[in-house]
C-alpha positions in Angstrom: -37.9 4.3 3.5 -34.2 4.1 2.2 -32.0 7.0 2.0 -31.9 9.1 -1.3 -28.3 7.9 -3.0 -25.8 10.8 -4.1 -24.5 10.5 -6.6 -20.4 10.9 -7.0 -17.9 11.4 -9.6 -14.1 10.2 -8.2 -10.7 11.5 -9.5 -7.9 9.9 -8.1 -4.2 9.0 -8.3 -4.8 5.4 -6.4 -1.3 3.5 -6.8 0.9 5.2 -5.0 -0.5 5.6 -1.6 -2.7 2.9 -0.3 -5.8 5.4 0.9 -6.9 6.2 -2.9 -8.0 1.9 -2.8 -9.2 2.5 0.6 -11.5 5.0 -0.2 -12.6 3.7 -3.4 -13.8 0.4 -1.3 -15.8 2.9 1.0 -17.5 4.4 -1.9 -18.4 1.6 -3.7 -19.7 -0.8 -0.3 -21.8 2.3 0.6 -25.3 1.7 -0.6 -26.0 5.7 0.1 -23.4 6.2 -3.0 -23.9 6.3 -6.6 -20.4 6.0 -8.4 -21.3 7.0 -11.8 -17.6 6.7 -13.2 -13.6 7.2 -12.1 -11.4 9.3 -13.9 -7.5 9.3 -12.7 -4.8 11.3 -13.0 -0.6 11.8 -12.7 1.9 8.9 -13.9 0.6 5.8 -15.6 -2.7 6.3 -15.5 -4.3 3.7 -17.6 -1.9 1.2 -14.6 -4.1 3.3 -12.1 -7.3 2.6 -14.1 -6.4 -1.4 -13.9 -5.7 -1.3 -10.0 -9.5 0.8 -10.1 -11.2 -1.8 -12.1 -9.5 -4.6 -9.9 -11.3 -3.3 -7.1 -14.6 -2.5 -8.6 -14.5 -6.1 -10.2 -14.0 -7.3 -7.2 -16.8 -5.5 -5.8 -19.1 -7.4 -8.7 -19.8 -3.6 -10.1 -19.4 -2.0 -12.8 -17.8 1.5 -13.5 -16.9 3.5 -16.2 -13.0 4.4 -15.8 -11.2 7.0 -17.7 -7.6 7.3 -17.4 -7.1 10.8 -17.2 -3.9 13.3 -17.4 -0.6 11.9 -16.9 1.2 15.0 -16.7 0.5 18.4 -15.1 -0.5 22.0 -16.5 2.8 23.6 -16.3 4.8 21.6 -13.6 7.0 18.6 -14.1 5.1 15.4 -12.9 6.7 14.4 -9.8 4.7 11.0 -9.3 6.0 9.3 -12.6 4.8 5.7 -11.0 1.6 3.7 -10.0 3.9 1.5 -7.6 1.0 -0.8 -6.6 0.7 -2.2 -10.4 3.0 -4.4 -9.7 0.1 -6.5 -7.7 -2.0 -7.0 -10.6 -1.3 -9.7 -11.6 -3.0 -12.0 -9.1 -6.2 -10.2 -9.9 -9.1 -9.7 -12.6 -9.3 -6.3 -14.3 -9.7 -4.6 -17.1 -6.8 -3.8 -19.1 -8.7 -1.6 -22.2 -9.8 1.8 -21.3 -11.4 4.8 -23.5 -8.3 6.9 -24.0 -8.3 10.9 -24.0 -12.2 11.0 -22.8 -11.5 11.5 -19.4 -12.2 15.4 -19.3 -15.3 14.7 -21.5 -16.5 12.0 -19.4 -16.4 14.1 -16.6 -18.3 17.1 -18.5 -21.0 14.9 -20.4 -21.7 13.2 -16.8 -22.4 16.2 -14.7 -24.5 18.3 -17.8 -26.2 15.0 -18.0 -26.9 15.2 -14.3 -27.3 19.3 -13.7 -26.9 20.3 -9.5 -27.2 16.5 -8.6 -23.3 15.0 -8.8 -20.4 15.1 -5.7 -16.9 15.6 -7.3 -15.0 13.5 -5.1 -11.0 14.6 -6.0 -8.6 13.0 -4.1 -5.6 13.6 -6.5 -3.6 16.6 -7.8 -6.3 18.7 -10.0 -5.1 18.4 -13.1 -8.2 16.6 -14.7 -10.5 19.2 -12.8 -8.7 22.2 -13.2 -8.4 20.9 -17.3 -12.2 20.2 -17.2 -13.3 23.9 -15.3 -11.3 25.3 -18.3 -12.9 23.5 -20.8 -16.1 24.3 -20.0 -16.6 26.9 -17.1 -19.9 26.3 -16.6 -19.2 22.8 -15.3 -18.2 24.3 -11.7 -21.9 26.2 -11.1 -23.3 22.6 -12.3 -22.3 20.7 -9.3 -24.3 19.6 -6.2 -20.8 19.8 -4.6 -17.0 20.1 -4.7 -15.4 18.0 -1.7 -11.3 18.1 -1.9 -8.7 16.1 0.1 -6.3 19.4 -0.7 -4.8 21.6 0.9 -3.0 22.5 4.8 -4.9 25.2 6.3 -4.3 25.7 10.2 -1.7 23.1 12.4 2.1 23.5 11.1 3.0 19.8 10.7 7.0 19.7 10.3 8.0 16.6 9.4 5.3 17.4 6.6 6.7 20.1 4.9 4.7 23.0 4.3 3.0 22.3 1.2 0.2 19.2 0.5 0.9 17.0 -2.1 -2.2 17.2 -4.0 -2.6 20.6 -4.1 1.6 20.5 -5.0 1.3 18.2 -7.7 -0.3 20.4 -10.3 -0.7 24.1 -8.3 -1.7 26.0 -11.4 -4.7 23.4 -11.6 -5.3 23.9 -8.2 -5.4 27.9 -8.4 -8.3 27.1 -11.0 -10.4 24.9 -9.1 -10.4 27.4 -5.7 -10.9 30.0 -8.2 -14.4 28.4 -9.7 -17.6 29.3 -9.2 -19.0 26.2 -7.1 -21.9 26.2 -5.0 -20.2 24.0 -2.4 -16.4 23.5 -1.6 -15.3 21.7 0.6 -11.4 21.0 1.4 -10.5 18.4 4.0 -6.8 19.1 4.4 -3.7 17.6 5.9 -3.7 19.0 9.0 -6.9 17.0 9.7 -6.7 13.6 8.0 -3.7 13.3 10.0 -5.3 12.4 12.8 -6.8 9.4 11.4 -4.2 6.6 11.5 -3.7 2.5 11.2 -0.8 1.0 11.5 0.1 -2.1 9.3 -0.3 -5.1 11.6 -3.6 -3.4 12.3 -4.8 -2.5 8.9 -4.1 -6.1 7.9 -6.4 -7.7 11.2 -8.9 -5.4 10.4 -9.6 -5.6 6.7 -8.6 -9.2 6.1 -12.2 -10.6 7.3 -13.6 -8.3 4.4 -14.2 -9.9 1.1 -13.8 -6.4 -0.9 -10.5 -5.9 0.6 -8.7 -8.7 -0.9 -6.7 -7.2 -3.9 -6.9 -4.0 -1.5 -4.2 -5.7 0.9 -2.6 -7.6 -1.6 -1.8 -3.4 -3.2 -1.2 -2.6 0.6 2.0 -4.5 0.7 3.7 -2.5 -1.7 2.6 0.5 0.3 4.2 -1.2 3.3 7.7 -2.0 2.3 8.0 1.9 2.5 5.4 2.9 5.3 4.9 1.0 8.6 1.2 2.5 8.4 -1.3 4.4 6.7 -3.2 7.8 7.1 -7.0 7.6 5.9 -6.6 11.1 3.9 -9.2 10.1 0.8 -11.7 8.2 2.8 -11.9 10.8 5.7 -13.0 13.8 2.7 -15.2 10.6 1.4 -17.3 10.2 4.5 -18.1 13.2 5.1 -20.1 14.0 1.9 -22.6 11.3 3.7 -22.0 12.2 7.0 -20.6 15.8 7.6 -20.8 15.6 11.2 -17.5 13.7 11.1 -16.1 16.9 11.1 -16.5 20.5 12.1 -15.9 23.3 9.3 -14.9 26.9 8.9 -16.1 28.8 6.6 -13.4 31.3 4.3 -11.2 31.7 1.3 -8.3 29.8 -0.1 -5.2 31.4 -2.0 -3.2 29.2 -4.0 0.7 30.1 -3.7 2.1 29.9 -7.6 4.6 32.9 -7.3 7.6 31.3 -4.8 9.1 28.6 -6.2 10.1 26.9 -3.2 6.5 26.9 -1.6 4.2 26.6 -5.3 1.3 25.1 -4.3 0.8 26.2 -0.7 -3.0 26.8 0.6 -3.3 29.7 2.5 -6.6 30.3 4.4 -8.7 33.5 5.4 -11.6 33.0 8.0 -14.9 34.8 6.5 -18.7 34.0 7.3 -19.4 34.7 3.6 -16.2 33.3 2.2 -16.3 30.6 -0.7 -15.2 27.9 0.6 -15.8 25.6 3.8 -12.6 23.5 5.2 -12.2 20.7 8.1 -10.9 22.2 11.7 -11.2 18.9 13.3 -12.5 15.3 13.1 -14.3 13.1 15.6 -11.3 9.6 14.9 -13.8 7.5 16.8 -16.8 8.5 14.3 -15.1 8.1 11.3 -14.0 4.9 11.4 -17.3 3.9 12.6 -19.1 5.5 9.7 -16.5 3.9 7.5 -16.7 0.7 8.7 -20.2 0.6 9.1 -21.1 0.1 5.3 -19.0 -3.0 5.3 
């Protein structure tokens, strides 16, 4: 007997770092997950919305894609550039998309599919925190919340002290921690960190599958800047199918919006009735088995 499919919703920035493609490859290769659309978010989205139908195409599937909001809530946008676009060209994708839907999408999917859908962001919140506005209903709605956000426990200097997602648009972020979801879960910096391929690597590995070839082909733009990449999106990916990846705490999150200098910052409080569940740690070995295992 085959394994009941969740069903997902993804919001992501994919073309600026290469894990957005990465996990979008997992998602879609998974045969446990329904994708029932993409919405995406920050600078040039409708370029991110080609590099998503590239992949899907490739994949022989298709997915309703909504470019989504190209600018935050209140903030300046400080990713102004889907850098992978530049690859295009060499492959087949959709260059039309619905435009100014993507927050309806979102809402008309999940009301169409009450307590059964996984939001899957692994972006700044901009669309989310617009769409928990618009409709605040929406949150209670969900089967689940799963985030690649925040940086809750290890101090990682060279990092900074502040993640990007939750960064990019805070004031969007302090509404999605704020919302009344039944499940939400936050795999943060701290943790995806530890899950790590450098280039030559990445390039052996995912060269002998067929889905991955616009992937690398995006991947060397990555790579002129980076001499690796961290698996942030698909590491909060696998563990809405297999949860076991990692162990989680149980808490709250505060969203910092008063100092300037640190807007955006998670801070974490412990609690066994707290709202929200984050990743302490993850087992490297079985998440790259579970993510390579549906290839």
């Amino acid at each position: 007997m085959s394994e009941e499919k969740i069903k997902v919703l993804l919001d992501t920035d994919i073309g600026t770092d290469i894990d957005d493609a990465v996990c979008l490859a997992y998602l879609l290769a998974n045969t446990r997950c329904d994708l029932l659309g993409i919405t995406t978010v920050t600078g040039e989205p409708v370029k991110r919305a080609m590099l998503a139908s590239a992949i899907c195409m490739r994949a022989g599937k298709y997915i309703p894609i909504y470019p989504g909001c190209s600018s935050p809530i209140l903030v300046p946008q400080q990713q102004k550039v889907a850098a992978q676009a530049i690859a295009l060209k060499t492959w087949k994708h959709k260059t039309s998309f619905p435009r100014g839907e993507a927050i309806e999408f979102l809402r008309r999917t999940i009301r169409a599919h009450p307590h059964e859908i996984v939001l899957l962001t692994i972006g700044p919140l901009t669309n989310i925190g617009l769409l928990f506005s618009v409709d605040p209903e929406i949150p209670s709605l969900l089967k689940g919340l799963t985030l690649m956000c925040g940086y809750f426990h290890r101090l990682l200097p060279k990092l900074g002290h502040v993640e990007w997602n939750a960064m990019g648009d805070p004031h969007a972020t302090h509404i999605v921690y704020q919302a009344d979801v039944k499940v939400l879960c936050s795999v943060g910096l701290d943790v995806t960190t530890s899950v790590t391929m450098d280039a030559k690597r990445f390039r052996k590995v995912f060269s002998r599958i067929d889905l991955f070839a616009p992937i690398l082909d995006f991947s060397s733009v990555w790579f002129e800047e980076w001499d690796g990449t961290t698996f942030h999106d698909p590491l909060a990916a696998t563990t809405i199918f297999n949860k076991d990846i990692c162990s989680f705490e149980r808490g709250n999150v505060r969203i910092e919006l008063d100092m300037k200098e640190c807007i955006g910052k998670t801070y974490w409080q412990s609690a066994q009735n707290g709202h929200h569940e984050i990743a302490n740690e993850v087992d490297e070995e079985h998440f790259f088995s579970e993510y390579l295992s549906v290839f």
